[in-house]
C-alpha positions in Angstrom: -104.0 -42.9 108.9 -103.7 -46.5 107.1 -107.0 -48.2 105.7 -107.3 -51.6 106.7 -107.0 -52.8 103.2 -103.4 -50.7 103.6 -102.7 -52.5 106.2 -103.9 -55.9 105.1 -101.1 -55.1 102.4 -98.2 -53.9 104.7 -99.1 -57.3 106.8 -98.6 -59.6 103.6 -95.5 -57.3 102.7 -94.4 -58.4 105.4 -94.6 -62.0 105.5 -93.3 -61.9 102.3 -89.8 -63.2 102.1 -88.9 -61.1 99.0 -90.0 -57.8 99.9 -87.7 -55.7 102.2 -88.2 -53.3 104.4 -87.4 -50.7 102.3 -90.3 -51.1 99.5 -92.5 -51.0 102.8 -91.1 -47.4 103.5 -91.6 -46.8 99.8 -95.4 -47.2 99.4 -96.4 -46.8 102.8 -93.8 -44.2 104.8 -93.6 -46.8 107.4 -90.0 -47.5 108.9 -88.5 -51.1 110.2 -89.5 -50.0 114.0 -93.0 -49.2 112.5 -93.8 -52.7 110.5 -92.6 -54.4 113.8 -95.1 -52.0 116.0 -97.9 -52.6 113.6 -97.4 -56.1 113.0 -97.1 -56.8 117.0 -100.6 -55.1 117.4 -102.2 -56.5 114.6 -101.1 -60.4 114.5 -102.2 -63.0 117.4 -99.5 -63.0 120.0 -97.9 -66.3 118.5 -97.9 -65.3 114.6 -96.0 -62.2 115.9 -93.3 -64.4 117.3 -93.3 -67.1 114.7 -93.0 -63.8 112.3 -90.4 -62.1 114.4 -88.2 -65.3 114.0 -88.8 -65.8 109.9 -87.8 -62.4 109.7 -84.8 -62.2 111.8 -83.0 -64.9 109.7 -83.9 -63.2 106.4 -81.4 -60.9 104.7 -83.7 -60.4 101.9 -85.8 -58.5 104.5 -83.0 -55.9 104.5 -81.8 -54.3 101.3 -78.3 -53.7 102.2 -78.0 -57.3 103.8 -79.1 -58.3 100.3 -77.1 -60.4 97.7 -76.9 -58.2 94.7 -78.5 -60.7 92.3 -81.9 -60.1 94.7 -83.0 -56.9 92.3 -87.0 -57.5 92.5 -89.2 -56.9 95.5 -91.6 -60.1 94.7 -91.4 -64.2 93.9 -90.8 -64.8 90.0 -93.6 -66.6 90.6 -96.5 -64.2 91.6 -98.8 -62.4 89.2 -97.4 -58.9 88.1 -101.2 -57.8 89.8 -102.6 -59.2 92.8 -100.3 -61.4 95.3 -101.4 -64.5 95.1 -98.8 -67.6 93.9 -100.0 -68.7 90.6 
């Protein structure tokens, strides 16, 4: 069972253009289908969509779409705590 402060984090994962799928699965055990599932049920119906179309055209979303010089899961120019922009 996720905490909402879990899934407060898997949501900002998620809009994060950086961080793939795959370090999702990593911290939270929760697959593609599952991010889409959760963020369906927890955004308003138009976020969802606006965040199903970001994501769609984002091969930094999926690791093996990835160009190999994309080897960190966040922006150079986030903290190394938190996850707010600096």
């Amino acid at each position: 069972m996720l905490s909402a402060e879990d899934i407060d984090r898997i949501i900002e994962m998620a809009w994060e253009d950086r961080t793939p799928f795959d370090a999702i699965y990593a911290q939270f055990g929760l697959r593609e289908d599952d991010v889409k599932a959760l963020m369906k049920r927890e955004l308003h119906p138009n976020n969802w969509r606006k965040w199903r179309a970001r994501v769609a055209g984002r091969h930094t979303k999926h690791s093996a779409l990835r160009d190999n010089s994309v080897n960190r899961f966040k922006c150079s120019r986030q903290r190394g705590t938190g996850n707010r922009i600096t």
